[in-house]
mmCIF file of the N, C-alpha and C atoms, coordinates in Angstrom:
data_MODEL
# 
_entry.id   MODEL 
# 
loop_
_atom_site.group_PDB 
_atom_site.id 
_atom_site.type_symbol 
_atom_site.label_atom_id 
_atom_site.label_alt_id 
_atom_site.label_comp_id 
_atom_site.label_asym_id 
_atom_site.label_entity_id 
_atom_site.label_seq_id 
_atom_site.pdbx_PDB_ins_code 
_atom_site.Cartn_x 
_atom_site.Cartn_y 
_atom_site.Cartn_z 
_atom_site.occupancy 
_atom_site.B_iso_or_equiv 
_atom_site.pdbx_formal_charge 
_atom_site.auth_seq_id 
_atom_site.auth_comp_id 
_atom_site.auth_asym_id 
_atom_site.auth_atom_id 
_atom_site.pdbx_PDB_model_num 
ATOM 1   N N  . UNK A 1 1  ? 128.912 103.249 101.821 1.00 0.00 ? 1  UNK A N  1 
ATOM 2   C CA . UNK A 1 1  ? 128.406 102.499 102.952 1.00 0.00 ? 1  UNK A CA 1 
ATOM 3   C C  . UNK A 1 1  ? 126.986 101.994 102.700 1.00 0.00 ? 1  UNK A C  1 
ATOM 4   N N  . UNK A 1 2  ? 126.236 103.042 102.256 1.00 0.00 ? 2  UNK A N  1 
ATOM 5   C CA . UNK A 1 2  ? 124.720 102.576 101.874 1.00 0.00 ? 2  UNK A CA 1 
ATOM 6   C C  . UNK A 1 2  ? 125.328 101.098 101.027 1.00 0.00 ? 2  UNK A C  1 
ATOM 7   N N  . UNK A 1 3  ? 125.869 101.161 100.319 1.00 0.00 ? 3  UNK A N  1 
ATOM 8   C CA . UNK A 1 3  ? 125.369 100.462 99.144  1.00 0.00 ? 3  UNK A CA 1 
ATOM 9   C C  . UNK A 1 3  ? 126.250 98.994  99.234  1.00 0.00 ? 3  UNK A C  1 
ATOM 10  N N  . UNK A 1 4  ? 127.011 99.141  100.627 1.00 0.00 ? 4  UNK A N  1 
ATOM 11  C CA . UNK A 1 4  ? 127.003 97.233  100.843 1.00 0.00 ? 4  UNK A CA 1 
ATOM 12  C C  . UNK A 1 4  ? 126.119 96.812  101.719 1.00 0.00 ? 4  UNK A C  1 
ATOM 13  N N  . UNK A 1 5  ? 125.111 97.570  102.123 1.00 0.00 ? 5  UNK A N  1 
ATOM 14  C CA . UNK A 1 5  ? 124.375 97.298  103.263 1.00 0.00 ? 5  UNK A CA 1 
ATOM 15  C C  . UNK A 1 5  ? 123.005 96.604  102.512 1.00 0.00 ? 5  UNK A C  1 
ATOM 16  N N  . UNK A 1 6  ? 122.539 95.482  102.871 1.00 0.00 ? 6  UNK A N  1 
ATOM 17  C CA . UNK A 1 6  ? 120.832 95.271  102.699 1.00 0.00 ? 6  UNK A CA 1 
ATOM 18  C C  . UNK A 1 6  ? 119.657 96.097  102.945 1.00 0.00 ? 6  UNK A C  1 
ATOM 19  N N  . UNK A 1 7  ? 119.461 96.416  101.931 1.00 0.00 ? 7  UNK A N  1 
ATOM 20  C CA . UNK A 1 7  ? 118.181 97.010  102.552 1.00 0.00 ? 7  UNK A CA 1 
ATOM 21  C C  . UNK A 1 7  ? 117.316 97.045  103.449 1.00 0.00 ? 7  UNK A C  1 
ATOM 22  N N  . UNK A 1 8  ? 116.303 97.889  104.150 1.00 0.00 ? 8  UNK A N  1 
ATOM 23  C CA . UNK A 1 8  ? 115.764 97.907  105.214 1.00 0.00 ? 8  UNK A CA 1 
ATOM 24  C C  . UNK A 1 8  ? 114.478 96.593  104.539 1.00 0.00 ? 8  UNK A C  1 
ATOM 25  N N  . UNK A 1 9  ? 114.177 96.314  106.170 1.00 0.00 ? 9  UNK A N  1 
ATOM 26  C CA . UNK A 1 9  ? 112.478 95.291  105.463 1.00 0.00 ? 9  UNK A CA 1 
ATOM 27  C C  . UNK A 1 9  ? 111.503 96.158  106.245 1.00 0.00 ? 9  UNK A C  1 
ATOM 28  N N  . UNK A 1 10 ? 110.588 96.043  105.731 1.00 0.00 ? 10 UNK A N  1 
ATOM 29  C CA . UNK A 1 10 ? 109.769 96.975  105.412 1.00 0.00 ? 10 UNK A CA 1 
ATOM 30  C C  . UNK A 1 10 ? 108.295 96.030  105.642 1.00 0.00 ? 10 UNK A C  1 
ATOM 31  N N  . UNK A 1 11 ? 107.608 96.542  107.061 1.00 0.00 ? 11 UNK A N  1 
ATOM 32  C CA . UNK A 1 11 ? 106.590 95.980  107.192 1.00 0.00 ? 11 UNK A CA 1 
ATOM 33  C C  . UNK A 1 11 ? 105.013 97.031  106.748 1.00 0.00 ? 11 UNK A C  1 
ATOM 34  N N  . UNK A 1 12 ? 104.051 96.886  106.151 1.00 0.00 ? 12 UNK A N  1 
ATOM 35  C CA . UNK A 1 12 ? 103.236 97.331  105.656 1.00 0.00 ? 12 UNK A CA 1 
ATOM 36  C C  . UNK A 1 12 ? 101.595 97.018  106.183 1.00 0.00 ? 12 UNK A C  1 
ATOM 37  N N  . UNK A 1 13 ? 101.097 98.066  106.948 1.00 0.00 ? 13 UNK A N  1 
ATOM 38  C CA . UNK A 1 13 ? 100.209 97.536  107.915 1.00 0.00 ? 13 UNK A CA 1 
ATOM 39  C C  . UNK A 1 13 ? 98.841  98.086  107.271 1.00 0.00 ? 13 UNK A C  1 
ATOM 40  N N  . UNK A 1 14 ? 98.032  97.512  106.692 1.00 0.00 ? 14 UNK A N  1 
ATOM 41  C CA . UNK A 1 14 ? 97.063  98.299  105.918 1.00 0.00 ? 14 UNK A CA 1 
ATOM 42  C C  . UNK A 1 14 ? 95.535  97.515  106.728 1.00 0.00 ? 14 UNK A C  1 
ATOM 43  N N  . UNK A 1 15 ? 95.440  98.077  107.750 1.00 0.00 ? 15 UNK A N  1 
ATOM 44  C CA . UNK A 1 15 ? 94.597  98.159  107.990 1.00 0.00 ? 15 UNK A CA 1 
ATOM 45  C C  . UNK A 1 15 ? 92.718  99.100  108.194 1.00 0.00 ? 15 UNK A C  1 
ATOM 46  N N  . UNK A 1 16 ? 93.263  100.071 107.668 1.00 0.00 ? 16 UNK A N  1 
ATOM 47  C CA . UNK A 1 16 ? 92.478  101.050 107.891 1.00 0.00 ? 16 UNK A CA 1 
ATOM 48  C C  . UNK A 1 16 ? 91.941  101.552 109.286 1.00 0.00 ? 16 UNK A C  1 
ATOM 49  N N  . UNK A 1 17 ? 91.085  102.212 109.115 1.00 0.00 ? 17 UNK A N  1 
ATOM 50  C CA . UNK A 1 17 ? 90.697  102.883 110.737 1.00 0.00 ? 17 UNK A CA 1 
ATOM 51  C C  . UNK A 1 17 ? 90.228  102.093 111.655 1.00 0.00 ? 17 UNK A C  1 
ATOM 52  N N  . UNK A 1 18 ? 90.888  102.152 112.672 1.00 0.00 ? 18 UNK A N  1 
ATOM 53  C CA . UNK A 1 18 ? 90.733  101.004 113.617 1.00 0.00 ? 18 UNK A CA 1 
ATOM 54  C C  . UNK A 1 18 ? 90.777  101.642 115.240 1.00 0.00 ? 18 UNK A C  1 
ATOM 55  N N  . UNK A 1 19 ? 89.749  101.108 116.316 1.00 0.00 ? 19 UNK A N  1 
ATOM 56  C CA . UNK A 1 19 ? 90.544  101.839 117.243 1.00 0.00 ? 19 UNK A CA 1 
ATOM 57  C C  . UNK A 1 19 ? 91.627  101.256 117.965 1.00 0.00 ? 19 UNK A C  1 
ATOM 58  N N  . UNK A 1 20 ? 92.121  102.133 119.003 1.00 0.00 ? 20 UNK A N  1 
ATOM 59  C CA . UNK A 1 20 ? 93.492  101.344 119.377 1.00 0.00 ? 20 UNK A CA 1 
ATOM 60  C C  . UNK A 1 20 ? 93.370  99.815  119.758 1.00 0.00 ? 20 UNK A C  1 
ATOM 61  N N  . UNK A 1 21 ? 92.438  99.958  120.778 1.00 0.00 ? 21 UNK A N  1 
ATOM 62  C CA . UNK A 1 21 ? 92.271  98.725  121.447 1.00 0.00 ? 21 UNK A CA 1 
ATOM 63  C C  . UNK A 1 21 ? 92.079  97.072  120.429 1.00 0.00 ? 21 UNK A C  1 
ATOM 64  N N  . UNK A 1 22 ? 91.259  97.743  119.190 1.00 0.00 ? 22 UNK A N  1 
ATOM 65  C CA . UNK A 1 22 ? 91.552  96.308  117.945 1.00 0.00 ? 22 UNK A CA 1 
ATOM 66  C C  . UNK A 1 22 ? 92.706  96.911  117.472 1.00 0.00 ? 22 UNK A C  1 
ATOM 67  N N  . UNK A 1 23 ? 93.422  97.630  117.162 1.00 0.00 ? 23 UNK A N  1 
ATOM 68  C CA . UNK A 1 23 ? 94.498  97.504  116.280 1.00 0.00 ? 23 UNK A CA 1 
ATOM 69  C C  . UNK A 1 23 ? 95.672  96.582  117.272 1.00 0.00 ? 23 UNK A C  1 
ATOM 70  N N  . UNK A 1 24 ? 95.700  96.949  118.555 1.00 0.00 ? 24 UNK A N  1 
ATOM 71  C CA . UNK A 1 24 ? 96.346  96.183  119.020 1.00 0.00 ? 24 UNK A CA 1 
ATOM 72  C C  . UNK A 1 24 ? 96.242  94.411  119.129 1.00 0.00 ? 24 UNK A C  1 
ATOM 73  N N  . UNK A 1 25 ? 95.118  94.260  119.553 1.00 0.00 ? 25 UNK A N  1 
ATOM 74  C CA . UNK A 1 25 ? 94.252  92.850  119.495 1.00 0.00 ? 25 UNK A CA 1 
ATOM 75  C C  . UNK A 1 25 ? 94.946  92.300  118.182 1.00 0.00 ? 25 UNK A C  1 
ATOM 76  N N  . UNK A 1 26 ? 94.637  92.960  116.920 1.00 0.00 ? 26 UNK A N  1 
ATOM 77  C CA . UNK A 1 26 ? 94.952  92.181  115.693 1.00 0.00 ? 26 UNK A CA 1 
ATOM 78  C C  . UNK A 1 26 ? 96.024  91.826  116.098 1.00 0.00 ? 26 UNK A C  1 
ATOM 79  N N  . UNK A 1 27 ? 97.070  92.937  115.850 1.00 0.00 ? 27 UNK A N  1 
ATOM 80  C CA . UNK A 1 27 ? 98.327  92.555  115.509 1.00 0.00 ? 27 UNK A CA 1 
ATOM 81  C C  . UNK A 1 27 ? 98.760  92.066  116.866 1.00 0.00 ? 27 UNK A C  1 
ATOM 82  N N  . UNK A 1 28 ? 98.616  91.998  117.967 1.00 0.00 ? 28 UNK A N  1 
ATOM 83  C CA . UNK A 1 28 ? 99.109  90.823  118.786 1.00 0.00 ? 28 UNK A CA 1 
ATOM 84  C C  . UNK A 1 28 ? 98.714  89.775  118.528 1.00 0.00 ? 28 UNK A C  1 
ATOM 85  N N  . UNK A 1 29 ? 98.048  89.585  118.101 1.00 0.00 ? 29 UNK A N  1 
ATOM 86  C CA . UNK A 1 29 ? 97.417  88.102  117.876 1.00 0.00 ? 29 UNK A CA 1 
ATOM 87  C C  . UNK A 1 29 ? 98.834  87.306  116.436 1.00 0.00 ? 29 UNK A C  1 
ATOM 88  N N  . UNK A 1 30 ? 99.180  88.213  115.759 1.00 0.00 ? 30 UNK A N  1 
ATOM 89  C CA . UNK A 1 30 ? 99.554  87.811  114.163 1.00 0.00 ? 30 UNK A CA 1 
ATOM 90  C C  . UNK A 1 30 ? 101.337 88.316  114.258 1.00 0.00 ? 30 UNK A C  1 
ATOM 91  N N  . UNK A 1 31 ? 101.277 88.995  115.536 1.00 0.00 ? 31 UNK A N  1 
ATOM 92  C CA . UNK A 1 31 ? 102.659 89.555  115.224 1.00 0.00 ? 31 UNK A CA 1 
ATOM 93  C C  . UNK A 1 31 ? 103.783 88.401  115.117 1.00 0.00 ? 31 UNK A C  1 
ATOM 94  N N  . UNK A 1 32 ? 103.794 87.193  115.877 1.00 0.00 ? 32 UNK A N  1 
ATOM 95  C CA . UNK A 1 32 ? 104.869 86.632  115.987 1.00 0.00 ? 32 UNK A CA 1 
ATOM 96  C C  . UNK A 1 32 ? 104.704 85.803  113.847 1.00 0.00 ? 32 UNK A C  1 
ATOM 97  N N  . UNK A 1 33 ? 103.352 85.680  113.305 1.00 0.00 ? 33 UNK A N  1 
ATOM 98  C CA . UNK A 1 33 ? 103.983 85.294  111.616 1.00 0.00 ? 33 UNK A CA 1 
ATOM 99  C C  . UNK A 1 33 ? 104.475 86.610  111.009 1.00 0.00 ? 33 UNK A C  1 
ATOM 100 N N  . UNK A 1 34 ? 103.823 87.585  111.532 1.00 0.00 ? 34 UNK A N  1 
ATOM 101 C CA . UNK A 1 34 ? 104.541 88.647  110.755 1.00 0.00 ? 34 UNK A CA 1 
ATOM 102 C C  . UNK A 1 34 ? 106.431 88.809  110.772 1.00 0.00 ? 34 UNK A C  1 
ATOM 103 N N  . UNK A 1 35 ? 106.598 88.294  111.806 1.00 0.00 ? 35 UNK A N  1 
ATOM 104 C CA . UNK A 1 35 ? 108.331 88.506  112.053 1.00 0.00 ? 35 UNK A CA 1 
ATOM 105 C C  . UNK A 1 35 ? 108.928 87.698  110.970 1.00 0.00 ? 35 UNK A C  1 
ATOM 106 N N  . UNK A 1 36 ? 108.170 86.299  111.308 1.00 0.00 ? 36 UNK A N  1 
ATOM 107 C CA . UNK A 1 36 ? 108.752 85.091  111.112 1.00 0.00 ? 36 UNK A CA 1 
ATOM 108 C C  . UNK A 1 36 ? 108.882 85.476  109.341 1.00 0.00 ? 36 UNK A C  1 
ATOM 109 N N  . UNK A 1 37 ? 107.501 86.180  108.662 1.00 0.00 ? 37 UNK A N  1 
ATOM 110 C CA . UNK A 1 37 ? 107.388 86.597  106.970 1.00 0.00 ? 37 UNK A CA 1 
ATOM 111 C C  . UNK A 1 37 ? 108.222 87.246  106.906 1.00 0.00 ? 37 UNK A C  1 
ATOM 112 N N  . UNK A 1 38 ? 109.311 88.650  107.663 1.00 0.00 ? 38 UNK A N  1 
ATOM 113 C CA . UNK A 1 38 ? 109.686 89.495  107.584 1.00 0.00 ? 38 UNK A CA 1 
ATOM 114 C C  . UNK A 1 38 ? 111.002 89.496  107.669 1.00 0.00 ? 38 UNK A C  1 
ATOM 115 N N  . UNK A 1 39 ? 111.276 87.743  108.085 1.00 0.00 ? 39 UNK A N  1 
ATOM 116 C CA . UNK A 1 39 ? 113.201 87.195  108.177 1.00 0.00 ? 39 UNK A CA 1 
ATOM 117 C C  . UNK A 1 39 ? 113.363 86.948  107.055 1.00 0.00 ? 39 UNK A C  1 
ATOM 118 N N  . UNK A 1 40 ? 112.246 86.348  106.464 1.00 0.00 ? 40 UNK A N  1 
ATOM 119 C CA . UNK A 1 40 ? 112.308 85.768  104.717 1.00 0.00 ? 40 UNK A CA 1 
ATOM 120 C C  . UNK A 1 40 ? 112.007 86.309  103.683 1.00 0.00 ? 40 UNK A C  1 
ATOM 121 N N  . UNK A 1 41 ? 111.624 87.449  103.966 1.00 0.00 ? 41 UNK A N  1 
ATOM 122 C CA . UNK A 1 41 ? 111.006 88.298  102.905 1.00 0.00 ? 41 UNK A CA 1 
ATOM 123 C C  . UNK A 1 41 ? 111.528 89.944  102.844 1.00 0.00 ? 41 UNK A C  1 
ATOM 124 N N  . UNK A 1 42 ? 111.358 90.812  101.844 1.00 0.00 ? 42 UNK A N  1 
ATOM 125 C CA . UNK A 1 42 ? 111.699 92.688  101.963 1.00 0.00 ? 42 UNK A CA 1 
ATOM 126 C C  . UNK A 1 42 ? 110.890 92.963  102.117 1.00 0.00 ? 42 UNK A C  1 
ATOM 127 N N  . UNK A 1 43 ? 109.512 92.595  101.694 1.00 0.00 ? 43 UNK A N  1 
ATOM 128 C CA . UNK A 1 43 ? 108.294 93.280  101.899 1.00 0.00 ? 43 UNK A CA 1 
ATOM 129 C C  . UNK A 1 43 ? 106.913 92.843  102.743 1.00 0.00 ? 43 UNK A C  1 
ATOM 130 N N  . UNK A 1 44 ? 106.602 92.793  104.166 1.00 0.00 ? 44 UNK A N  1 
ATOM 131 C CA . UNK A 1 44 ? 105.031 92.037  104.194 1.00 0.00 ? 44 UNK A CA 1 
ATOM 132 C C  . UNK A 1 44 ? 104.033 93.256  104.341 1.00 0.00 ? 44 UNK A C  1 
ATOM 133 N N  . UNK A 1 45 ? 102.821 92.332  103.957 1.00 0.00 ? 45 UNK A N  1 
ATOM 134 C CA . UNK A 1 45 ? 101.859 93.263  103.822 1.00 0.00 ? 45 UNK A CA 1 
ATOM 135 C C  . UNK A 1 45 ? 100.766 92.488  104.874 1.00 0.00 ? 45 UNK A C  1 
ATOM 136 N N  . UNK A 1 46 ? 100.413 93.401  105.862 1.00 0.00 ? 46 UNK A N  1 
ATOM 137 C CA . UNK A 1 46 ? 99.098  93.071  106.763 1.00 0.00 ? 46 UNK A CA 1 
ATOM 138 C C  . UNK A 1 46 ? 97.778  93.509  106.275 1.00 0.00 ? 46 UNK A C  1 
ATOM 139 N N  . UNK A 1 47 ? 96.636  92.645  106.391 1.00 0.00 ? 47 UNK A N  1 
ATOM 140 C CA . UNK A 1 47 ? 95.967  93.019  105.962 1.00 0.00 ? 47 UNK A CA 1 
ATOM 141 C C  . UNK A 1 47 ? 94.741  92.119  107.006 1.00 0.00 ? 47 UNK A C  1 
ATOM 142 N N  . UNK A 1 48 ? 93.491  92.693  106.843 1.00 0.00 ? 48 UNK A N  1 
ATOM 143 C CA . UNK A 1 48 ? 92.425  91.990  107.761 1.00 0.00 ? 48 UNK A CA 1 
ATOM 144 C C  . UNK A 1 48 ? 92.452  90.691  107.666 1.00 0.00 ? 48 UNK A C  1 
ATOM 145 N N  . UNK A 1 49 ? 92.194  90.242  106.687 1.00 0.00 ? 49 UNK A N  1 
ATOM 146 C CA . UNK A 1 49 ? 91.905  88.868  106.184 1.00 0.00 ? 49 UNK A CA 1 
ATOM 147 C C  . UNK A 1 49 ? 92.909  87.736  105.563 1.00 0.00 ? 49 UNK A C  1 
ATOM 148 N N  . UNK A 1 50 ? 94.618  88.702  105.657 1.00 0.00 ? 50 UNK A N  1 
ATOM 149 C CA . UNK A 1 50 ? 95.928  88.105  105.388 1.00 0.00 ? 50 UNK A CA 1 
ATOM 150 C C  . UNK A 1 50 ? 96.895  88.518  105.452 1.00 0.00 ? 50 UNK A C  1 
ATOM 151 N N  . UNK A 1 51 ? 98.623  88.241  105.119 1.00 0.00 ? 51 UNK A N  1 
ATOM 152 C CA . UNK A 1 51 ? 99.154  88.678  105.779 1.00 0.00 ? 51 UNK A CA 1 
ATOM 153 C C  . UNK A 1 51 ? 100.142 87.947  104.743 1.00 0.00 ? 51 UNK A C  1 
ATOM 154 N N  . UNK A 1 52 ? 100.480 88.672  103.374 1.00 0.00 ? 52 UNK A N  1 
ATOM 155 C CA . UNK A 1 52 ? 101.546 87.851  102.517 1.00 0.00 ? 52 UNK A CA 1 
ATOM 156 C C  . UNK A 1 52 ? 103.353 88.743  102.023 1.00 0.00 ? 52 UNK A C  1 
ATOM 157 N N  . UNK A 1 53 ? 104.049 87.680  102.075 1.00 0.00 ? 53 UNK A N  1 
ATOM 158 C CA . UNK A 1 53 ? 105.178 88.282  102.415 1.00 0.00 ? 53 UNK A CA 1 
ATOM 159 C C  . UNK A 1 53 ? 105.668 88.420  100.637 1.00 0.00 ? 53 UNK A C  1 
ATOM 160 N N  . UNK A 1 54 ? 106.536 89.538  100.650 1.00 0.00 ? 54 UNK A N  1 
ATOM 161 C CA . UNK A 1 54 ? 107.115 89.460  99.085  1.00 0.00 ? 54 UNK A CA 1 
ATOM 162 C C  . UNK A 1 54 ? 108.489 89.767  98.790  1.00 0.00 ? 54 UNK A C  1 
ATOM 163 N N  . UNK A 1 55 ? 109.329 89.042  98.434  1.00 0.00 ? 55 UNK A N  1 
ATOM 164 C CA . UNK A 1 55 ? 110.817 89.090  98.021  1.00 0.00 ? 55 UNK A CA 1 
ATOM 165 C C  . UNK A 1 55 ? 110.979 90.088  97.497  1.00 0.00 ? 55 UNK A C  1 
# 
């Protein structure tokens, strides 16, 4: 069963220490490209200053 299934995608949030109130701020602000990277891609990676998706 595993093994006709696609793999999971896998979002990667590297932001470091943050308090809640910006961690939320960021990623509301970015969440709707993060989805959109995350239909087309296995891997995205968040990051302060970007946000790149990887096959």
């Amino acid at each position: 069963m595993m093994l006709t299934n696609p793999p999971p995608k896998v979002i990667q949030i590297k932001l470091g220490n943050q308090k809640m109130k910006d961690f939320h701020k960021i990623i509301g602000s970015i969440w709707h490209k993060v989805l959109e990277l995350s239909s087309k891609n296995k891997l995205v990676n968040v990051y302060h200053n970007k946000i790149e998706g990887i096959e």
